[in-house]
C-alpha positions in Angstrom: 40.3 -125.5 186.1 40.1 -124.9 182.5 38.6 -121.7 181.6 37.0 -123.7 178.4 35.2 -125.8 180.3 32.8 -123.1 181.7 32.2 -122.3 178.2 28.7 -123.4 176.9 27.7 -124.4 173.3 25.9 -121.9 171.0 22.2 -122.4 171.0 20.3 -122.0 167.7 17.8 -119.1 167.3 14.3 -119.7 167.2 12.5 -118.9 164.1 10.6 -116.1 163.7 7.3 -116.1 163.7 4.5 -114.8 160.7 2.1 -114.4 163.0 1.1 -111.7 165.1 2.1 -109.4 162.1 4.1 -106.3 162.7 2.3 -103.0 162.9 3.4 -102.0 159.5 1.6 -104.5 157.6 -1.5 -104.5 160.0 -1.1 -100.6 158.3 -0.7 -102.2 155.0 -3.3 -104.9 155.1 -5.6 -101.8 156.5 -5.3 -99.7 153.2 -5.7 -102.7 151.3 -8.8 -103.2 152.4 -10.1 -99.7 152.6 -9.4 -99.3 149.0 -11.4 -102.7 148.6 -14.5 -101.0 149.9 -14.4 -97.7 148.3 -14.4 -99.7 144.6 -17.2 -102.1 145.8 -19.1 -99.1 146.5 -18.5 -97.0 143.9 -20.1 -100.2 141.7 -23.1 -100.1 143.3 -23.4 -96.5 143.6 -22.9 -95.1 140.3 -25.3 -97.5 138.3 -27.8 -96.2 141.3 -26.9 -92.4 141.2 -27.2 -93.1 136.6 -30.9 -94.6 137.4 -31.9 -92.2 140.2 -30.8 -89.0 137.8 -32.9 -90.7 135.3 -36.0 -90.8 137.2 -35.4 -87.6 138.5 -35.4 -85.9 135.0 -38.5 -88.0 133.7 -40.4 -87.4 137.2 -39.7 -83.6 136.8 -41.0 -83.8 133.2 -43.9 -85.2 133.5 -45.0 -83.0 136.5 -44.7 -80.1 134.4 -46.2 -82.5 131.2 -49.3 -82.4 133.8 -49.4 -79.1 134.6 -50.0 -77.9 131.1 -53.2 -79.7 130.7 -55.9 -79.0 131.1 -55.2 -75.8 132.2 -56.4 -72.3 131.6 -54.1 -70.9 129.3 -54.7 -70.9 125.7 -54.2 -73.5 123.5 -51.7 -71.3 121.8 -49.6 -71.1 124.9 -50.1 -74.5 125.5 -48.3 -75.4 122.2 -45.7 -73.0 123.2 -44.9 -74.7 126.6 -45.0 -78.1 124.9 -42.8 -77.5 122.3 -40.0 -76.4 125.1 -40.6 -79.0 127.2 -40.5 -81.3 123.9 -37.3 -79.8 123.2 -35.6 -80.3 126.5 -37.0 -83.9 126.1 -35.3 -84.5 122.9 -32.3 -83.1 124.5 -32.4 -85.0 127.6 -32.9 -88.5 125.9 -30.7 -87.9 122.5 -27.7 -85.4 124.4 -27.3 -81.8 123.6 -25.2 -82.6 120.2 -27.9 -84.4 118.5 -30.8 -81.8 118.5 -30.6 -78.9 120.3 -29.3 -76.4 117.4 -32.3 -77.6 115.1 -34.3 -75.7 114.1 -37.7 -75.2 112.2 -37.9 -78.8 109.5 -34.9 -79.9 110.2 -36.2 -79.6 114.0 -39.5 -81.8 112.7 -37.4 -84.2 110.6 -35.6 -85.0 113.1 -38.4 -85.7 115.5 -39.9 -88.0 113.3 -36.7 -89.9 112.5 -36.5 -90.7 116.4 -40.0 -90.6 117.6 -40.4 -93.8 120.0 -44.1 -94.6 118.4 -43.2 -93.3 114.8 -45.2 -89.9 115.4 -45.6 -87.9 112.0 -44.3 -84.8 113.1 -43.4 -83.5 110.1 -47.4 -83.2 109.1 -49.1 -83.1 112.9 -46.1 -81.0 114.5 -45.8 -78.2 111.7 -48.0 -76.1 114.3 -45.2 -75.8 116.5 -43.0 -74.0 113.8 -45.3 -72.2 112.5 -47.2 -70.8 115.8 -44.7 -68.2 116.4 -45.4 -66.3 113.6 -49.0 -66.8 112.8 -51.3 -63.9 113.8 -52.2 -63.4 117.3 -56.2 -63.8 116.5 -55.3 -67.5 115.1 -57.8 -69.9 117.0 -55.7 -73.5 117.4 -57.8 -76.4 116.9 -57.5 -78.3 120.4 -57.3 -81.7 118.7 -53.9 -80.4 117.4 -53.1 -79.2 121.3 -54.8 -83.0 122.7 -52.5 -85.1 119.9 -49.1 -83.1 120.2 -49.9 -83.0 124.3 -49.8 -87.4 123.6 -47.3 -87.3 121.5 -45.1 -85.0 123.9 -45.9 -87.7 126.7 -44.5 -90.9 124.8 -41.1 -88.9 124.5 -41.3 -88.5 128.5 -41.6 -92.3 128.6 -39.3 -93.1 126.2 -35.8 -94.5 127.5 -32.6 -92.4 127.0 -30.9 -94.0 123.8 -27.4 -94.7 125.7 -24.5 -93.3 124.0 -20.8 -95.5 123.1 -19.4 -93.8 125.8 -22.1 -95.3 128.5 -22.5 -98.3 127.1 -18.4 -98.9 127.2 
């Protein structure tokens, strides 16, 4: 017998197979998707966390807005407390760089300039440059304490003007 003849033909190899995937792209596809999430929620959370800080600020504001009247201070303390919180308004809506080194009419100016209701704070508001260094027996007049306490709320109210950089 011919040793050739016990020799057999050489079969073709099957074709592999896409499908079950090997463990390194199960990894692959894994991070894929992982990453996927983490930018689908960082969408939704940020423009959440932006609003949320937003109410926060103007909640916190107007709490303290509340406290000041009527209470029992003075009106001359009154007008003290407003004009800070006024201030930290201004600063909160308009960013630090805008207003918070004013000072005196420059401070009034530019509160009228950017009052949401068009406030004349150059006339109504000169009390709260000038308070500091009036005598202590001054009486205020509490219709200057009622219309600067309304004026201070429509600043609370206002939205925050949003700067290039947010709006980008």
């Amino acid at each position: 017998m011919n040793p050739t003849d016990q020799l057999r033909d050489i079969h073709g190899l099957e074709t592999i197979s896409w499908w079950p995937l090997a463990p390194g792209w199960w990894v692959l596809l894994g991070i894929i998707l992982l990453i996927g999430l983490i930018v689908v929620g960082i969408m939704i959370y940020l423009p959440r966390s932006r609003s949320k800080k937003h109410q926060d600020w103007q909640r916190a504001a107007r709490k303290e807005w509340l406290t000041l009247y009527p209470t029992q201070t003075s009106p001359r303390e009154q007008l003290s407390f407003l004009s800070i919180l006024l201030r930290r308004v201004a600063v909160q809506c308009h960013g630090r760089e805008t207003c918070a080194g004013l000072s005196g009419e420059h401070w009034l100016d530019w509160l009228t300039r950017h009052d949401p209701k068009g406030f004349d704070w150059m006339q109504s508001g000169r009390i709260l440059i000038d308070l500091p260094y009036m005598p202590p027996d001054y009486t205020v007049d509490k219709s200057q304490v009622d219309t600067l306490y309304q004026a201070v709320r429509v600043w609370i109210d206002e939205e925050p003007v949003k700067s290039e950089d947010e709006i980008n």
